[in-house]
C-alpha positions in Angstrom: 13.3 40.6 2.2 16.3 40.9 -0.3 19.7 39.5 0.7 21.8 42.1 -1.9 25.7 43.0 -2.5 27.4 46.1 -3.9 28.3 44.2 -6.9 24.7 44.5 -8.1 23.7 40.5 -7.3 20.4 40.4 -4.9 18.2 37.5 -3.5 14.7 37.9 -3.1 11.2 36.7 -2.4 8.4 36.9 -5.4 5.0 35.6 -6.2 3.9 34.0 -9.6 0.4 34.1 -9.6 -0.3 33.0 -6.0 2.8 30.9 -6.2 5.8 31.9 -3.6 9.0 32.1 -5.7 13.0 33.5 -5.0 14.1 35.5 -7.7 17.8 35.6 -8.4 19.0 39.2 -9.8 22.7 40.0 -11.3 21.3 43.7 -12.1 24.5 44.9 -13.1 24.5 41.8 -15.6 21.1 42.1 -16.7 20.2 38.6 -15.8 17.3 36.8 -13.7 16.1 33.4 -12.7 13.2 32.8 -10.6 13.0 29.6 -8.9 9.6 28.0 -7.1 10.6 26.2 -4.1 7.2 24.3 -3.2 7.2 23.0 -6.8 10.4 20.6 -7.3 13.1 23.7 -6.7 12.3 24.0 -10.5 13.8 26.8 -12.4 10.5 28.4 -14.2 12.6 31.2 -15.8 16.1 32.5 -16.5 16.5 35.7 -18.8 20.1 37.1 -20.1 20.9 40.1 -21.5 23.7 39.4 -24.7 24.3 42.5 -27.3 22.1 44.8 -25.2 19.4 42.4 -26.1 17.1 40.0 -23.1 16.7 36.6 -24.0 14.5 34.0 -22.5 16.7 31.0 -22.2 13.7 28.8 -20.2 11.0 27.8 -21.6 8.3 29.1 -19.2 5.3 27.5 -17.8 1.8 28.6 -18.1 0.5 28.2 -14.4 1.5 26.4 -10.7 -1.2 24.3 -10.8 -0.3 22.4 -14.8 3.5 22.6 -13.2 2.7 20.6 -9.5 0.5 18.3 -11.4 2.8 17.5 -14.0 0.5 17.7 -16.8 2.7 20.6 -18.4 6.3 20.3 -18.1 8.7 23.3 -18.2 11.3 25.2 -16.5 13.8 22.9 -15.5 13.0 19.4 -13.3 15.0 18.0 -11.4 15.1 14.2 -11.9 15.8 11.8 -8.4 16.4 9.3 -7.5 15.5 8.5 -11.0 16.1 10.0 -13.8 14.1 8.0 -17.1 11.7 5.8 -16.1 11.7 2.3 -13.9 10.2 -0.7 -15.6 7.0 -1.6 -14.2 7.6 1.0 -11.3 9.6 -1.3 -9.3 13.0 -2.4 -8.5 15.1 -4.9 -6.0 18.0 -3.4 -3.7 19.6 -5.3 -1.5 17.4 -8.4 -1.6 14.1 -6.3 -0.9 11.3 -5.4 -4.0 10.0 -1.6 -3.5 7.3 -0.2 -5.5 7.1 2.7 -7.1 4.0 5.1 -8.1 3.0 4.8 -11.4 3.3 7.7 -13.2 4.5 7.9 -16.9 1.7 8.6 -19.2 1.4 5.2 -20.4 0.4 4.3 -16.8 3.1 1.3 -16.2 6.2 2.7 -15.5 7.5 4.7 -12.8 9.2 8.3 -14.3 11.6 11.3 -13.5 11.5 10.0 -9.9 10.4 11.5 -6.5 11.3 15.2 -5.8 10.1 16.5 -9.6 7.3 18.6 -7.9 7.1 18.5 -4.3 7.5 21.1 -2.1 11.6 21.9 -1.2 12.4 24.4 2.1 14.3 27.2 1.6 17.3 26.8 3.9 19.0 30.1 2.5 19.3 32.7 0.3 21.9 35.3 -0.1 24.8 36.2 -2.3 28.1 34.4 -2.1 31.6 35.3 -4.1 29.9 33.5 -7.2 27.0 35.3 -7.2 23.1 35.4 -6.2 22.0 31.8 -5.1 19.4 30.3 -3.1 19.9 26.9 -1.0 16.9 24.6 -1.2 16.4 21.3 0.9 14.2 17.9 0.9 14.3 15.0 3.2 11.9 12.2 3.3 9.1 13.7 5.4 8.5 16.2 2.8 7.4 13.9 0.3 3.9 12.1 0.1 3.1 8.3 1.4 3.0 6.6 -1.5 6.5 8.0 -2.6 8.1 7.3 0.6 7.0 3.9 0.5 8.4 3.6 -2.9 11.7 5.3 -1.7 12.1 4.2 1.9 15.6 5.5 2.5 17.2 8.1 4.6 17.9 10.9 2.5 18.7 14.5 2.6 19.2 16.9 -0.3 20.3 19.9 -0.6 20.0 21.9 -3.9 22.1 25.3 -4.1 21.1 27.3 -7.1 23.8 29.9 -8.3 23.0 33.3 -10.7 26.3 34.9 -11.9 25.7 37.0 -15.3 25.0 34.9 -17.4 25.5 31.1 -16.0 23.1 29.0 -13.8 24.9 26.9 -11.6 23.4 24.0 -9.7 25.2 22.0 -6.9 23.5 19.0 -5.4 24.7 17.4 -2.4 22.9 14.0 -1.5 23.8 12.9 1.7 23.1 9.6 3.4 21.5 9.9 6.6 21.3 5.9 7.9 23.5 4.6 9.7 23.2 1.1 8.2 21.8 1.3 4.6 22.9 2.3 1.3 21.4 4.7 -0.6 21.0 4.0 -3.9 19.9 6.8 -6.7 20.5 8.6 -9.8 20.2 12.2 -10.7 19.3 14.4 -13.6 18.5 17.8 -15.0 15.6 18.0 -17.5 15.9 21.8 -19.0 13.5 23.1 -21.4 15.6 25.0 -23.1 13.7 28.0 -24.9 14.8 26.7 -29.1 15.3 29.2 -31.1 16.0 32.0 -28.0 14.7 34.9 -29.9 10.8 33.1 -30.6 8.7 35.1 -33.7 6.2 32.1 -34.6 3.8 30.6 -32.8 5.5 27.3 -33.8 8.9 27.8 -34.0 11.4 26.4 -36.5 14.2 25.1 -34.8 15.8 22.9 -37.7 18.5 25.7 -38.6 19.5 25.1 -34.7 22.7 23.2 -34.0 23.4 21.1 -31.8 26.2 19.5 -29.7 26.1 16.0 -27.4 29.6 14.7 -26.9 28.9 11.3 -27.1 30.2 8.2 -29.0 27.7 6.2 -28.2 23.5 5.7 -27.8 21.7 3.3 -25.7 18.8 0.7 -27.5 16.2 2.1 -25.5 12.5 1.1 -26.5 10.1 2.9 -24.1 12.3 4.8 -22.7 14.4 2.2 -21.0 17.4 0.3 -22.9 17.4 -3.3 -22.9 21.1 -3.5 -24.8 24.5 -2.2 -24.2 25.1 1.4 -26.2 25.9 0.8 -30.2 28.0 3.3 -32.0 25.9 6.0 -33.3 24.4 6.3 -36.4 25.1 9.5 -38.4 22.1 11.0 -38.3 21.6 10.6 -34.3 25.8 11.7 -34.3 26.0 16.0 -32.7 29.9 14.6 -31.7 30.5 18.0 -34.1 28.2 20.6 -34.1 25.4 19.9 -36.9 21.5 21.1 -37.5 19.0 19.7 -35.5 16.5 18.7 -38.7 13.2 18.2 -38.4 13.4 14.4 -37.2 11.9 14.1 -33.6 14.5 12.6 -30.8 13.9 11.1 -27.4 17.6 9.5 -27.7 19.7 8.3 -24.6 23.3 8.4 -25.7 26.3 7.5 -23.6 30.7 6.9 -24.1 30.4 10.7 -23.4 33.5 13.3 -23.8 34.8 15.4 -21.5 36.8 18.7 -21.8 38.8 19.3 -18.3 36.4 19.1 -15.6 33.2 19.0 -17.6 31.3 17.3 -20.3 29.9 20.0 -22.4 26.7 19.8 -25.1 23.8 22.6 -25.8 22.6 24.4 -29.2 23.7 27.4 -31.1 21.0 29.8 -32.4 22.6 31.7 -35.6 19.8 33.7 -35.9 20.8 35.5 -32.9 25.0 34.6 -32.8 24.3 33.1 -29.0 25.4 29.3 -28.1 23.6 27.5 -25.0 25.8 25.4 -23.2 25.1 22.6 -20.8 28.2 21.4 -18.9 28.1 18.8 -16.5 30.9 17.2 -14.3 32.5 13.6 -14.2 29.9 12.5 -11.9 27.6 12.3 -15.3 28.1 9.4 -17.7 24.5 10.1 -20.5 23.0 12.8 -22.2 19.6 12.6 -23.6 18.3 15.0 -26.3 14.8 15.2 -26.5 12.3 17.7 -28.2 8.5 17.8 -28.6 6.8 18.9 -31.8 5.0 22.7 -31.8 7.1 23.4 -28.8 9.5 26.2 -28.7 12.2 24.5 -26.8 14.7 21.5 -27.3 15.9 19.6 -23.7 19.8 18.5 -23.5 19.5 16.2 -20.1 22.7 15.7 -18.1 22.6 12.1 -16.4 24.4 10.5 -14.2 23.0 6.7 -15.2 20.7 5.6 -17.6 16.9 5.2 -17.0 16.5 2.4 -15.2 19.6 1.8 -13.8 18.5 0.7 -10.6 17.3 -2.7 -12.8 20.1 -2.9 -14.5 21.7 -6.5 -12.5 18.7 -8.1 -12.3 17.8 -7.6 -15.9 21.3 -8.6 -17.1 22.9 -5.1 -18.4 25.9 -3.4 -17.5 27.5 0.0 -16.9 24.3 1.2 -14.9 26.5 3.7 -13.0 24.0 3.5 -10.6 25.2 5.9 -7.6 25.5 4.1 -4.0 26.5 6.6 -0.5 27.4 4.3 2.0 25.9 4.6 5.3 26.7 7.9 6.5 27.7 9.0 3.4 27.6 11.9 0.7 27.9 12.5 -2.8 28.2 16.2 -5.0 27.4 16.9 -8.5 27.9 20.2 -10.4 25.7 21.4 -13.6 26.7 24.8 -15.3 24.0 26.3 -17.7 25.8 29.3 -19.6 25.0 31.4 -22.7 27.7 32.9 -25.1 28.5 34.3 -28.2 30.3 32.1 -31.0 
């Protein structure tokens, strides 16, 4: 059933080969996003319409089954309560060990945490002054044994995804439903950003791309999980000004981030088509990673709001985890704006 305004924004339920879905419409806008609930509230699509022309600004995936198994990632997952990966899938908090399921691909280390591709409720859907959005929600008993045993806390989250021409906004609330224990967590956003937007070869050519991260800094990270405070960069891992990707391969963690009011802002520029894809995240975020694969036609730009492997951080001497903590009772909000323009 569509939830739909005069202003041309709709809500509605779809299907993606067997897969139940919400599709997010600004027809007036010519923009879309579909969104899959019962896999990880992941965004497996958003389209724009710029110069009269419809862009794919997601980097789709091939089917629900590769995208709830994790074997293909795409779309956009979202990373909690850990973004990066958790040496040896396990961590102390508050004088008590918890273990993790292993599941990075080198089979040692937990990754990308908990909610990446189980099943999130859909609490609402409608349209709101902003635009088209749909409100998505996960608690602990949605999630299988051997993660709940990993993450034994009292948790509720809910996820409201926003379509308003051509922006994608998410707001996360995490709220703290114990009336005696912390919660401890990170969050992050792990788009698949379609790179270049207007794709002609089966393996696209994204070195004339530039690229922005607004960061001073880059974590010593080997693995995937930094063992050293951040260094000063190096110019060629530097995007402080916008610059061309190359053809080098990054997986980089970089931190000592800028901000520009309310919002830290990084993303890529495609000349070939004029259109700039900007990721913008709010003070609650202190890293960005910037990560591509090869033969795949999309670059990520990550918004964190700690480092992997934060949740280690004290016990393995390091600093500056900005590792998140809701008291008892609690709540914590983050913002993340995805928006295309012209430049």
């Amino acid at each position: 059933m569509a939830e739909q305004a005069a202003s041309g924004f709709e809500a509605v339920e779809g299907d993606w080969q067997g897969e139940p879905i919400i599709i997010l419409r600004d027809t007036a806008g010519g923009a879309e996003a579909h969104i899959t609930p019962g896999i990880g509230a992941n965004c497996i699509g958003w389209s724009v319409t710029k110069n009269g022309q419809s862009y794919e600004v997601i980097e789709h995936p091939q089917n629900p089954p590769d995208l709830k198994s994790g074997k293909f990632k795409a779309g956009v997952p979202i990373l909690w309560p850990f973004p990066g990966r958790v040496r040896n899938a396990r961590y102390n908090f508050e004088g008590k060990e918890y273990h993790l399921p292993v599941t990075d691909k080198g089979g040692v280390h937990h990754i990308h945490g908990v909610v990446i591709n189980a099943a999130w409720r859909v609490k609402d859907k409608g349209v709101s002054e902003e635009g088209a959005f749909v409100e998505l929600v996960i608690e602990p008993g949605d999630l299988s044994e051997d993660r709940r045993s990993g993450y034994p806390f009292d948790f509720g989250l809910t996820l409201r995804q926003t379509l308003a021409g051509a922006s994608l906004i998410y707001d996360l609330q995490v709220d703290n439903r114990s009336g005696e224990q912390a919660l401890p967590f990170g969050y992050g956003l792990h788009p698949y950003l379609q790179a270049p937007l207007a794709v002609t070869e089966k393996v696209p050519d994204r070195t004339h791309l530039e690229v922005l991260i607004p960061a001073a800094k880059r974590w010593a990270a080997p693995g995937g999980l930094p063992d050293a405070a951040p260094v000063p960069l190096q110019p060629q891992d530097d995007f402080q000004e916008w610059r061309p990707l190359g053809s080098s391969p990054f997986d980089h963690m970089y931190s000592d981030i800028k901000f520009e009011g309310d919002y830290s802002v990084a993303g890529f520029r495609d000349p070939g088509v004029g259109l700039e894809v900007q990721v913008k995240a709010d003070h609650q975020f202190h890293d960005w990673v910037l990560f591509t694969q090869p033969n795949r036609p999309s670059l990520c730009v990550e918004p964190y709001t700690c480092p992997p492997n934060a949740i280690n951080f004290e016990e393995e001497g390091l600093s500056d985890s900005n590792l998140l903590i809701v008291p008892p009772g609690g709540s914590w909000q983050g913002r993340v704006i995805f928006e295309v323009t012209g430049y």
